[in-house]
C-alpha positions in Angstrom: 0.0 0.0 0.0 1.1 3.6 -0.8 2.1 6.3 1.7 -0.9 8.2 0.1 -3.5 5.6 0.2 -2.1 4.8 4.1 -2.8 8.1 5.2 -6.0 8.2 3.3 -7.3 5.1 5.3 -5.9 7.0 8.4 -7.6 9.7 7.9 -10.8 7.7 7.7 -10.8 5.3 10.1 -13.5 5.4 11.8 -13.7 6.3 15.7 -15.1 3.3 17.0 -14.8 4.2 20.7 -17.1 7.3 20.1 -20.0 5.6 18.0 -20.1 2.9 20.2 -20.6 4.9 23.1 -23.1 7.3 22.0 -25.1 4.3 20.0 -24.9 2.0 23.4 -26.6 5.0 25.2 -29.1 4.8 22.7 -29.4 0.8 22.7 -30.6 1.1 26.4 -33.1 3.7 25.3 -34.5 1.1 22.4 -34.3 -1.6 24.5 -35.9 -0.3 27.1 -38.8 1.0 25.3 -39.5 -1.9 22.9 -39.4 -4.8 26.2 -43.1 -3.0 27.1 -44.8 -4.3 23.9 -43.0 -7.4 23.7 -43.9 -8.3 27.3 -47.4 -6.9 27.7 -49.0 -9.8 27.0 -47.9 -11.0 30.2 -47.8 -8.2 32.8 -51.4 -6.6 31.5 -53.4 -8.3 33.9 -50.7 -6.7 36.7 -52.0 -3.1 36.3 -55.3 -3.5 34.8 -58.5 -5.5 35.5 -61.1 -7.1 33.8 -61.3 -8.1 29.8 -59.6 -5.0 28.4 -56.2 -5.4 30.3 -54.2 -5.6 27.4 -56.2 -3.2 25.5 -55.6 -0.9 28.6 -51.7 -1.5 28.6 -51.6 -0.7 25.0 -53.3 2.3 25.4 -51.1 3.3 27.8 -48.5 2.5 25.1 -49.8 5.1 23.0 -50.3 7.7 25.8 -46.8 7.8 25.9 -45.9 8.1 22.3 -48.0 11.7 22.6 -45.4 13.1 25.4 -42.3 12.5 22.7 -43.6 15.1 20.7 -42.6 17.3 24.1 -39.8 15.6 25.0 -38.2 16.1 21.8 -39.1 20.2 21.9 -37.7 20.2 25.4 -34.7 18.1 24.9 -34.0 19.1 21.5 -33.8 23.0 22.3 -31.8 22.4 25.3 -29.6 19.9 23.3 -29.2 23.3 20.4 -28.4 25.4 23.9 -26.5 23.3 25.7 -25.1 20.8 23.5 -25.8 16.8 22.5 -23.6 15.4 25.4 -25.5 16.4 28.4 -29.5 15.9 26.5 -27.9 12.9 25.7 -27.0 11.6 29.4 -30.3 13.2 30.7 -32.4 11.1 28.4 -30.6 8.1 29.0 -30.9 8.4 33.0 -35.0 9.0 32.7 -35.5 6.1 30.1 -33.6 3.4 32.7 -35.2 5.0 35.7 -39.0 4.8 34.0 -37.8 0.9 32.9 -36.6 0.1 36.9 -39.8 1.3 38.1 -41.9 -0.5 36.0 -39.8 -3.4 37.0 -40.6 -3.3 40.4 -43.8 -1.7 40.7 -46.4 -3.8 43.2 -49.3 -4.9 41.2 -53.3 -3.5 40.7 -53.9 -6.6 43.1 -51.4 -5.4 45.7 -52.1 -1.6 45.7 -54.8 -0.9 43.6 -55.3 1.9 41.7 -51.8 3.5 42.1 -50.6 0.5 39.7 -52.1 1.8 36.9 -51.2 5.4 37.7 -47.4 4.8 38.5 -47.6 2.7 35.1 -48.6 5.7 33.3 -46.2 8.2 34.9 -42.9 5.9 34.5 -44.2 5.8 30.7 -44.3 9.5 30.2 -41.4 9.9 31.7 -39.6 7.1 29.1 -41.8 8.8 26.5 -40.2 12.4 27.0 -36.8 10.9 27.2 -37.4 9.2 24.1 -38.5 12.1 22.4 -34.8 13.7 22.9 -32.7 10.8 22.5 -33.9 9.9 18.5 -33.1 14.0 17.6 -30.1 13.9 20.1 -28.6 10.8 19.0 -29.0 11.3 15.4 -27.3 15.2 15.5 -24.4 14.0 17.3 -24.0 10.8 14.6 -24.1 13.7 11.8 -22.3 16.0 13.2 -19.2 13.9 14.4 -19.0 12.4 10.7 -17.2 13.1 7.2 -19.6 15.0 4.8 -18.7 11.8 2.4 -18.7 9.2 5.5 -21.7 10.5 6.6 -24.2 7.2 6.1 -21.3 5.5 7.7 -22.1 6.7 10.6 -25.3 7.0 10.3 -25.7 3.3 10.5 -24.6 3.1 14.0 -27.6 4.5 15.4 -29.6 1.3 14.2 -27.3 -1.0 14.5 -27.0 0.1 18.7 -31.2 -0.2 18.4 -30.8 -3.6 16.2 -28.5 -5.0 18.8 -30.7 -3.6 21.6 -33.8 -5.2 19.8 -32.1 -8.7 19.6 -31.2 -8.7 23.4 -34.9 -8.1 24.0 -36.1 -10.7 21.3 -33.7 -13.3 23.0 -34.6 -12.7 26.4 -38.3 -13.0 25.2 -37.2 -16.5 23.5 -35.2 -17.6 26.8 -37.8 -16.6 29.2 -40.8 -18.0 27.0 -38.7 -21.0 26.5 -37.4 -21.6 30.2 -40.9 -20.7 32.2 -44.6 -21.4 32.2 -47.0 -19.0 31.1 -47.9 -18.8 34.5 -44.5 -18.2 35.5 -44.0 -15.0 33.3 -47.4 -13.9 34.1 -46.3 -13.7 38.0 -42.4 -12.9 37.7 -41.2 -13.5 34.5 -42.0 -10.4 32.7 -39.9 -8.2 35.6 -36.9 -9.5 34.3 -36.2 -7.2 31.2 -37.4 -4.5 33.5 -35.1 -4.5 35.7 -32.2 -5.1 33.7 -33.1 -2.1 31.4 -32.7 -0.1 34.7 -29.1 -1.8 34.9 -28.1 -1.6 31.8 -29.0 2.4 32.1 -26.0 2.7 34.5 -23.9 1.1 32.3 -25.2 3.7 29.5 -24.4 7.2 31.6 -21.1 6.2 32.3 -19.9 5.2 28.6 -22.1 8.4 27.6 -19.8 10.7 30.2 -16.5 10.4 28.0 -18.2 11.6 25.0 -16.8 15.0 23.7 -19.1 17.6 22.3 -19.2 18.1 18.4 -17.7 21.1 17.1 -20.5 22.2 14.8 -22.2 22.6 18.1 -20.1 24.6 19.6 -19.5 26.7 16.6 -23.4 27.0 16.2 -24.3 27.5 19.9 -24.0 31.3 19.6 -26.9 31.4 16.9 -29.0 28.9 18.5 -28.9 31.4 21.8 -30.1 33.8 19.9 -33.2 32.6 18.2 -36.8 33.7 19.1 -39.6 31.2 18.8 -37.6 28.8 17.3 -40.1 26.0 17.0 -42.4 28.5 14.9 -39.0 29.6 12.6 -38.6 25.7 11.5 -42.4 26.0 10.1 -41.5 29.6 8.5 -38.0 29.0 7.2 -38.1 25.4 6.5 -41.5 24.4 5.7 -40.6 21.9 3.4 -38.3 20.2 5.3 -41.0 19.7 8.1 -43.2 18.5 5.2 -40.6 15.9 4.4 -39.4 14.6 7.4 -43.0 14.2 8.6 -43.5 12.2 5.5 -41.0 9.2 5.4 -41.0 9.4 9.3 -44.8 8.2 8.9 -43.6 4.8 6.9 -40.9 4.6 8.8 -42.9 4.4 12.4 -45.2 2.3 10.6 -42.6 -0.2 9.8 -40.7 -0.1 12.9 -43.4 -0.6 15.4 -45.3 -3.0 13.5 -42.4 -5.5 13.1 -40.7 -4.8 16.2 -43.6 -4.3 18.6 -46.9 -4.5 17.3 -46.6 -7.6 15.2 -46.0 -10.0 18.4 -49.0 -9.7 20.7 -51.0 -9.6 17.5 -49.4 -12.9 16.0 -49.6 -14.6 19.5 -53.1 -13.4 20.7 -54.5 -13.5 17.3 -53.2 -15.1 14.5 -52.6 -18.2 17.6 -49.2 -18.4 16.4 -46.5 -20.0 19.2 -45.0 -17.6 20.9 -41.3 -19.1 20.9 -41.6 -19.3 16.7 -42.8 -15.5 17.0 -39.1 -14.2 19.2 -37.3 -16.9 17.1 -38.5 -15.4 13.7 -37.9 -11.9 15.3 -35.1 -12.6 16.5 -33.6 -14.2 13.5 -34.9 -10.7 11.8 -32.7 -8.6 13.8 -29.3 -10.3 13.1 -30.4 -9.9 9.6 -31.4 -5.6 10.6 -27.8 -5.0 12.3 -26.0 -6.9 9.8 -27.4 -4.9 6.4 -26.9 -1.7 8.4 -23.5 -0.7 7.9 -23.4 -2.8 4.0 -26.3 -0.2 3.4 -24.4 3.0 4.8 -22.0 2.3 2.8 -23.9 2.4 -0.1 -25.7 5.4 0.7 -22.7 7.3 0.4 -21.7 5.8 -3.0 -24.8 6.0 -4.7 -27.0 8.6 -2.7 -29.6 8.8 0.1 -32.8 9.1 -2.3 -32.3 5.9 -4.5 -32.6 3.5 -1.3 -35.7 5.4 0.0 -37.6 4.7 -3.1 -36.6 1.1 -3.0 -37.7 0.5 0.3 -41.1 2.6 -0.1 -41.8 0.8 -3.1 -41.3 -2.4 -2.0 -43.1 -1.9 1.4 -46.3 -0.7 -0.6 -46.4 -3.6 -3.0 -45.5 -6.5 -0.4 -46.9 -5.5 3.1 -50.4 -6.8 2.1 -49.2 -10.0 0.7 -46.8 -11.0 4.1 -49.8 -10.4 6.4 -50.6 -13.6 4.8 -47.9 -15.6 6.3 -48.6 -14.0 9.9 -50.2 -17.8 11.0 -48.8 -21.0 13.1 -45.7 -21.8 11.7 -42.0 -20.6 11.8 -41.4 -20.5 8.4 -43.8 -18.4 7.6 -43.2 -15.7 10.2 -39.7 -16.0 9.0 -40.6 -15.0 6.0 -42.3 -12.0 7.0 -40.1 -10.6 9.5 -37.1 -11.4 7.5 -38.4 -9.6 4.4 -40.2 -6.6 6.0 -36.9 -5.9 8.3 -34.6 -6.5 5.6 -36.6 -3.6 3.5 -36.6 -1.7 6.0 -32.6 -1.2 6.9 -32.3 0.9 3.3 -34.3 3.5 5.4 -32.6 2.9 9.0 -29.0 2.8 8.2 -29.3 6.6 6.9 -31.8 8.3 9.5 -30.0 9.9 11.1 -27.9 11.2 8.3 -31.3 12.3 6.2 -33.2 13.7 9.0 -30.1 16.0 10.7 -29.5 16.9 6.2 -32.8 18.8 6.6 -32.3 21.4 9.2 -29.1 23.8 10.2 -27.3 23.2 13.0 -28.6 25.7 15.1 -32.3 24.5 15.1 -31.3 20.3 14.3 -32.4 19.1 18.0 -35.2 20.7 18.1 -36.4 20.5 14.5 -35.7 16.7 14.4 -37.4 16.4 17.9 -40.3 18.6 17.1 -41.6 17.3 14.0 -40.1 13.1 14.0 -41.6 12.7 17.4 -45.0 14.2 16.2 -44.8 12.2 13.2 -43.9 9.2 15.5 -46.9 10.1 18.2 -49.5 10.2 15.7 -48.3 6.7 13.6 -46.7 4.6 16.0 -47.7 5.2 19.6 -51.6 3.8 18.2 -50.1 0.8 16.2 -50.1 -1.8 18.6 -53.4 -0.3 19.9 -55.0 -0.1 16.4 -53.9 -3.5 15.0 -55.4 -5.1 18.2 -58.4 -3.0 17.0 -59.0 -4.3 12.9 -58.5 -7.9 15.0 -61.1 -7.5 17.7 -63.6 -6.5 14.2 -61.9 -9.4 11.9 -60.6 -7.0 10.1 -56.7 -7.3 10.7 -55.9 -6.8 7.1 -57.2 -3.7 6.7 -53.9 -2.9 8.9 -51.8 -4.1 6.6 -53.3 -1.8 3.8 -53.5 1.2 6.3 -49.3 0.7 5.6 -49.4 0.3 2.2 -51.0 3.7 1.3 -48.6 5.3 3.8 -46.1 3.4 1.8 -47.3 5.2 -1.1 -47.7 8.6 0.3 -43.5 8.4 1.6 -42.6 7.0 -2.0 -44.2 10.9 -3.3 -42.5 12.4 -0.5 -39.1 10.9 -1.1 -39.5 12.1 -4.5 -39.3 15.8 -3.2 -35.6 15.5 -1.3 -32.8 16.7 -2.8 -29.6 14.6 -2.8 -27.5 15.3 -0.2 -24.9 12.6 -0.6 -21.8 13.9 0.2 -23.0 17.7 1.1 -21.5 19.5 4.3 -23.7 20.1 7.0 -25.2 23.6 7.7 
């Protein structure tokens, strides 16, 4: 190898010790958040009585998805004020603190009606921290990176959630597999709970060696000086709003209907086994964290736009058809998980790098968290809850085709963004 091309590989190796520790931050956030759904099967008759238990877990699901849209205003302006590292360590401590509670909180049966109501407040709380860490998480990613290295980096964010996914899909397939029903109903599900709250720990302190990015502290002077700047990201970027709330709607779509909503409804009403539902999951998310990075890469060779369309294409012509193969039977949910998450990394492995490509540096928090967690409120918050819906009717495909046209609503939207392959941030 030459001198030149040494010091050009030098010069972009990338800084493994920094991505890891912001995206493990964020794992614990993703893990955290996703064990709720996965496991609510099981603890739903712990906070809530009679017939609508789950119903009444899921809702308070979705109650929680409409504080992000906060969290992310909150977190993201002070993130534009007073930089990603310390919104970043704040949202990190409230998401393992909600997930420790929840872990340990007494049941409906043991002190009535607080159950419920400490249920709700531990979500809020994960909800506003959640809010901040997606617009947090993703600024930092983009702003640490090479304009031309940019999806790169990018990918870490999902592959830190991927990972954190396939811990929770595993512990869902050990627990199932190792305990009675009855088992998880009374202790099982505190497990993941409780290990969330852990894990957080763990989190904070890789989070504390993180430097700050220097387009922050370049940019902090103009973000202190901004009036009402929520209202100046409708005014001065409307159509960046326009576009970030429209392939964040497919993209919540997708994510909590394979990774959340999908399981309860393949368990409790397709009557599918709930050890082939984690398995095929599970299987799934090695295949998500492994296509992350390959697709990163070719983001930055070929452009952000071309993968978008692909994968809002392809989700519009196939969702319909998998919801098929949602019945008893591994290979079928293999099938669908495999196929749906495998579409769907052309869209992860470049979040952050798309959605931070949108807005300056200045108002990036808080335009990200504003406007994605709005998007994210609205579409995913109620998917679990309105999937269980369509079923409770016998009408679960209607679902399936509720995705589709927001498939092909993203696909017009993606054909409104500029490329930005390669561009230098503002």
């Amino acid at each position: 190898m030459s001198e030149y091309a040494t010091s050009q590989a030098e010069r972009h190796r990338l800084p493994m010790r920094k991505l890891v520790a912001a995206s493990i931050g964020n794992a614990i956030e993703w893990y955290d958040w996703t064990v709720y759904t996965a496991f609510s099967v099981y603890f739903a008759a712990s906070f809530f009585p009679g017939e609508l238990a789950l119903i009444n877990t899921l809702a308070t699901f979705a109650l929680a998805f409409f504080f992000r849209p906060l969290g992310g205003w909150l977190l993201g302006r002070f993130a534009d004020l007073r930089g990603r590292k310390p919104a970043m360590l704040l949202t990190v401590a409230l998401m393992a603190g909600g997930s420790l509670i929840i872990g340990l909180l007494p049941s409906f049966q043991v002190i009535g009606w607080a159950a419920p109501v400490l249920l709700v407040l531990a979500r809020i709380g994960q909800g506003v921290s959640l809010g901040g860490e997606v617009s947090n998480a993703s600024a930092y990613l983009a702003e640490i990176a090479p304009p031309d290295r940019r999806g790169r980096y990018s990918s870490f964010f999902y592959i830190s959630t991927g990972t954190a996914l396939l811990v929770a899909s595993l512990l869902g397939y050990l627990l199932t597999s190792v305990l009675t029903e009855q088992q998880l109903t009374e202790f099982g599900w505190r497990i993941p709970f409780v290990l969330g709250g852990v894990l957080g720990l763990v989190g904070m302190w890789l989070r504390s060696a993180l430097e700050e990015t220097e387009q922050f502290e370049v940019n902090q002077p103009k973000a202190k000086a901004l009036k009402n700047p929520l209202l100046l990201t409708l005014t001065e970027h409307p159509k960046a709003v326009g576009q970030l709330i429209g392939f964040s709607m497919l993209s919540t779509l997708c994510y909590y209907t394979f990774f959340s909503a999908l399981t309860p409804f393949a368990v409790k009403t397709r009557h599918a086994d709930a050890t082939d539902v984690f398995l095929a999951l599970s299987v799934a998310t090695v295949l998500f964290v492994a296509l992350q990075y390959p697709m990163g890469v070719l983001s930055d060779r070929f452009g952000r736009k071309p993968q978008l369309l692909v994968w809002s294409a392809a989700t519009a012509v196939l969702i319909v058809p998998l919801s098929t193969l949602v019945r008893p039977g591994l290979g079928g949910l293999l099938v669908v998980f495999c196929v749906g998450i495998g579409l769907y990394t052309a869209m992860t492995s470049i979040a952050p790098a798309i959605m931070s490509e949108l807005f300056p540096t200045e108002l990036r928090g808080l335009g990200i968290g504003a406007w994605y967690n709005l998007t994210v409120a609205v579409f995913g918050g109620t998917a679990p809850l309105v999937i269980q819906a369509f079923a409770a009717f016998d009408a679960s495909t209607l679902f399936f085709w509720y995705i589709a046209a927001g498939a092909a609503v993203a696909f017009l939207v993606i054909l409104t963004l500029p490329e930005t392959r390669g561009t230098e941030l503002r």
